[in-house]
N, C-alpha and C positions, 0 to 999 in steps of 0.2 A: 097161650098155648091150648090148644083142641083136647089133649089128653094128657093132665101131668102125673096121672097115673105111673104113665108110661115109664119114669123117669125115679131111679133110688138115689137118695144122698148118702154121703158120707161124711160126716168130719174127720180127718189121719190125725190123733192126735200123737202116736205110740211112736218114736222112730226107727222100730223094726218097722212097721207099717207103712212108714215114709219111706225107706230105701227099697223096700217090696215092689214097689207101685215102679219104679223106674223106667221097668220095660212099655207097661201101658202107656206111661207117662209119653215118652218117645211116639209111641206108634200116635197116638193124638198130636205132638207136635206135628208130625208129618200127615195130618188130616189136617191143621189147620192153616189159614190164608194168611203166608206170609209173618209168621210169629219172628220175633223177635229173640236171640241165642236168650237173654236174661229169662226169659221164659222158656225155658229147657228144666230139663229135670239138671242135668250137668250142674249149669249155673244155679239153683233153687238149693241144691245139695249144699256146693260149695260155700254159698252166702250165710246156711244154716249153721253150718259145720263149724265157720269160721270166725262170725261176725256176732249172730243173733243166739246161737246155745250159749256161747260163753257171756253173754250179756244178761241170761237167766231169762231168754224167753221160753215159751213153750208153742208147740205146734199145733195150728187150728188149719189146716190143707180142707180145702170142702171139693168132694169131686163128685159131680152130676155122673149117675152109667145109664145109658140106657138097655137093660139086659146086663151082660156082662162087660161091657164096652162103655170106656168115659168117655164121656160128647163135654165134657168141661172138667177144667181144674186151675182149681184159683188158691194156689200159695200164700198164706197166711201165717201169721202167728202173732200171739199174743204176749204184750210187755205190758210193764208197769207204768200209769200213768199218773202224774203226778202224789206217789204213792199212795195211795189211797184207792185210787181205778184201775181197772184191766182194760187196756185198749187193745183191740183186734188190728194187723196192721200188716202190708203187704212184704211178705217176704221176700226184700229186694233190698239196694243202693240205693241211693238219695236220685242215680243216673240209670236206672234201671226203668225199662218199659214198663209202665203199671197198667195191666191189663190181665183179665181173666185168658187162659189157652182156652177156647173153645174150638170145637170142629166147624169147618167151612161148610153153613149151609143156611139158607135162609131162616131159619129159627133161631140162630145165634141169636139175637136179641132178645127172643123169649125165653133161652137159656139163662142170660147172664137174669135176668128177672127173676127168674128160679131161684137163681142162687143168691142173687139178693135176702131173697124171702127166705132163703133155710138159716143165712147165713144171720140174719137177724135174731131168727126162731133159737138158733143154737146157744149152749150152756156154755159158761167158763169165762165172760166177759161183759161188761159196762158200757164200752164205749164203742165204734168203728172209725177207724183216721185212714180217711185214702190219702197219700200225698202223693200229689203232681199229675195226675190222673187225664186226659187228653180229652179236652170237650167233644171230640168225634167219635170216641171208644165204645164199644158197645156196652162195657162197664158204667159209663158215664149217663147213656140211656137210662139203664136200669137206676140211676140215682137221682134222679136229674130233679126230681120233687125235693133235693134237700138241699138247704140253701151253700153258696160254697162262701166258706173263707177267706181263702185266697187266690185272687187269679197272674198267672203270670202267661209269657210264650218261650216255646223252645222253639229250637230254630234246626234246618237241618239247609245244604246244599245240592242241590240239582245239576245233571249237564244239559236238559234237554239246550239245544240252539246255540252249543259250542263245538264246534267243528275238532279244535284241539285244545293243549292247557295253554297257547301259547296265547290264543282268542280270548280264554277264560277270563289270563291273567291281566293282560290288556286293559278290559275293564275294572280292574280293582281302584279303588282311589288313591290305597297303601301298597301297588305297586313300585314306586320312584324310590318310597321309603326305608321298602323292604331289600332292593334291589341295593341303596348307597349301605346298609345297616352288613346288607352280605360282603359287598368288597370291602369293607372295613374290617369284618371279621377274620377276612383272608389275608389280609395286612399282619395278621397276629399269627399264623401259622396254616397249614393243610386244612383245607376245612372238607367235610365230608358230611353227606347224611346217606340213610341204608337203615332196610328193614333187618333185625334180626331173629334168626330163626332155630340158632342153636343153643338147646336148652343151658349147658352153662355159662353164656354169654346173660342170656336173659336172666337167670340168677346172680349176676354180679349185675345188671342193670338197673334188679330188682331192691338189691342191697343198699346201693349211691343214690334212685330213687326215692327211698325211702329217706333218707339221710338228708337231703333238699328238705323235702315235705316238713319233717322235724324241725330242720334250723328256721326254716319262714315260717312256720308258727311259733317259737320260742322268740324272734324277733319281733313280729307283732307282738307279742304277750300273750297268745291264746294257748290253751289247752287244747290238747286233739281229742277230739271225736270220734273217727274209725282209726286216723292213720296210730302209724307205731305195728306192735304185734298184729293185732285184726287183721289193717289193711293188710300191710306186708303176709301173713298168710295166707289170706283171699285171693290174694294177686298169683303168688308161689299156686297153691293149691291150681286153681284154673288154669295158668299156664300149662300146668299137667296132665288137668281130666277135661276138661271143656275141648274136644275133639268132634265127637260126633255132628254137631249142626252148627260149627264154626271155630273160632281159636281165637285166643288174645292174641294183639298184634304188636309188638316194640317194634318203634320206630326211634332213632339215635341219631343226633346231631355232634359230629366229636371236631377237635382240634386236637391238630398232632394227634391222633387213635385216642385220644381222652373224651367221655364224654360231658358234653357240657348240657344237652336238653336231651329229655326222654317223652318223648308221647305213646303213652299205651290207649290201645283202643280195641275193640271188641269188632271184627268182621267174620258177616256173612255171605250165606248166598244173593242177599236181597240188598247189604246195605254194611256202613261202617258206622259206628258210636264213638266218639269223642269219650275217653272214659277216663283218665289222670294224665295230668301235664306236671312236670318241676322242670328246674333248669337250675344252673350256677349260676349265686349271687352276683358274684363277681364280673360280670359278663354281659350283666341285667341291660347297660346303654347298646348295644346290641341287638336285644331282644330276642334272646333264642328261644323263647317259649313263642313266639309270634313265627318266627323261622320253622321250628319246628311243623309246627299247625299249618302251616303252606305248605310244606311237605307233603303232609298226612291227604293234604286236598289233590296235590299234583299225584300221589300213589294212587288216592282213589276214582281220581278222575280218567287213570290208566287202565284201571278195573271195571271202570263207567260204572260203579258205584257210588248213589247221595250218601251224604257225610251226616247225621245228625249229630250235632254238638251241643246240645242244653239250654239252659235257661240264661240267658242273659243280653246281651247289646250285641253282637255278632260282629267282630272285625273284618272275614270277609262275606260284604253283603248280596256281591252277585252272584244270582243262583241261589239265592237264598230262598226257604219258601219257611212261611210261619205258621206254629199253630197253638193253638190258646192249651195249659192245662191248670189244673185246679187243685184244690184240698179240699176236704172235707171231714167235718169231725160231729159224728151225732149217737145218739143214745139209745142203747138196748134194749135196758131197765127203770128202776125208779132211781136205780145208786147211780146212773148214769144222768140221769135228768138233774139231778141237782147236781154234778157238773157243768153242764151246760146251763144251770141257770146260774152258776157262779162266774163261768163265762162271760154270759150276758151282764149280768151286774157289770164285770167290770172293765165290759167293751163301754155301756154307757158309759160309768165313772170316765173313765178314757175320754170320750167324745165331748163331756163337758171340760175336761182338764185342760186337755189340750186340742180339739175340736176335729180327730179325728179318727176313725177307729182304731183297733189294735188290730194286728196283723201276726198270722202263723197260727199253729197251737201251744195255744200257751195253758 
């Protein structure tokens, strides 16, 4: 950049500070190309509010102004890593766009640079962990000297070159499948799907949702992560205030008015997010969570909005378009570097044990 004079930082660490900034916040989403609702102040609030304060984080928000005006803001906050270290980390979902809000304009890219370089420079942490970060991101430029950990792709769905859902569907592989798996279901009672939009419906959706989630991790034997409390007032909370630049979407799969699969997802003006799927166990040879998610594709193929759905093998693949994203975890200070060389130690160990690296942050 020609003049970075031009340009004040800030780190928010205070959260009167954080809820202050709201309005700015706003007016830069609507400056920038296409941002994504997770990247909203709305969304940013809620996640903090709900998931990351109670976890004992603390807030690192670094926002570029030029003048009085932020031309970037990149949601942060720092947790504990491996007790011992402070990791700097995007204040998001594991399904959440990881990208700085910058303003639309050819310098984005020497923006997010900026902010790189403050974000470095800045006090109160050891380590930085972007996870799942999009190799095309203008965030991802700005790091792109530092090696990644792990790569995976997320996937989203396109209509360009289908005339209707009926074209779409045609091409599926798991059409035939899904098709004998639906009259089977109808064989057991009324079968219905429908978006729902009335807030106490979505709160009893929100309740048996949860209740799913619960039992198929207690059945595997895992321990939850977000879901329970968290998630459930994450979900609650957003349904509520996430208005402004778009809205959680329930979509319901019911027999006899019961319902048996829930897909919630996050729609904008640009696009819909796959964001929690459960379904009844009981039900499972059916596959109402596959049922569902065809749904969620035929609603938003009505809207002639792409569907991005995350990371994993993609069930359906026509229309599908991929894109690589990444992790990255690297070092502040010196308390950070011997992390990372502890790291390293025991990626080699790994490589000779068992002759292949270790993967994630561990």
């Amino acid at each position: 950049m020609s003049d970075n004079n031009r340009y004040s930082t800030e780190i928010i660490r205070d959260p009167v500070r954080f809820d202050a900034l709201g309005p700015a916040w706003d007016g830069l989403f609507e400056r920038a190309l296409q941002p994504h609702v997770s990247q909203s102040f709305e969304w940013a609030s809620c996640v903090w509010e709900t998931i990351m304060k109670p976890r004992g984080a603390r807030l690192h928000v670094l926002v570029l102004r030029e003048g009085a005006r932020p031309v970037l803001i990149w949601p942060l906050v720092v947790l504990r890593h491996r007790r011992f270290w402070r990791a700097v980390h995007p204040l998001m979902m594991g399904s959440d766009h990881n990208e700085v809000l910058v303003e639309a304009s050819p310098a984005a890219p020497d923006l997010a640079a900026l902010a790189v370089r403050a974000l470095r420079k800045s006090r109160g942490h050891d380590l930085i962990a972007t996870d799942w970060m999009r190799t095309d991101s203008v965030l991802e430029g700005a790091l792109g000297a530092v090696p990644a950990l792990d790569t995976a792709f997320t996937h989203s769905v396109e209509w360009s070159g289908f005339a209707d859902w009926a074209a779409y569907e045609r091409g599926l592989s798991s059409r035939q499948v899904n098709e004998r798996r639906l009259r089977r279901l109808r064989e057991c009672g009324r079968v219905a799907f429908e978006p729902v939009e009335d807030p106490d419906r979505q709160r009893r959706l929100i309740t048996w949702f949860m209740l799913r989630k619960l039992e198929r991790l207690a059945v595997r034997g895992m321990e939850p992560l977000w879901e329970g409390g968290p998630m459930e007032n994450l979900i609650a909370t957003a349904a509520r205030r996430v208005t402004r630049f778009g809205k959680l979407l329930f979509l319901v799969l019911t027999l006899d008015d019961e319902p048996i699969a829930v897909q919630i997802a996050v729609q904008d003006t640009n696009r819909i997010v796959a964001f929690q799927i459960a379904h009844e166990p009981k039900f499972e040879k059916y596959g109402p969570g596959t049922l569902i998610f065809r749904y969620l594709l035929q609603y938003a193929f009505e809207h002639r909005l792409p569907v991005a759905h995350g990371i994993g093998n993609p069930q359906f693949k026509k229309g599908n378009v991929e894109s690589a994203v990444s992790t990255r975890l690297f070092a502040t200070n010196a308390w950070g570097q011997v992390r990372m060389g502890i790291r390293q130690l025991r990626g080699w160990q790994g490589q000779r044990g068992a002759g292949a690296p270790g993967r994630g942050l561990r």
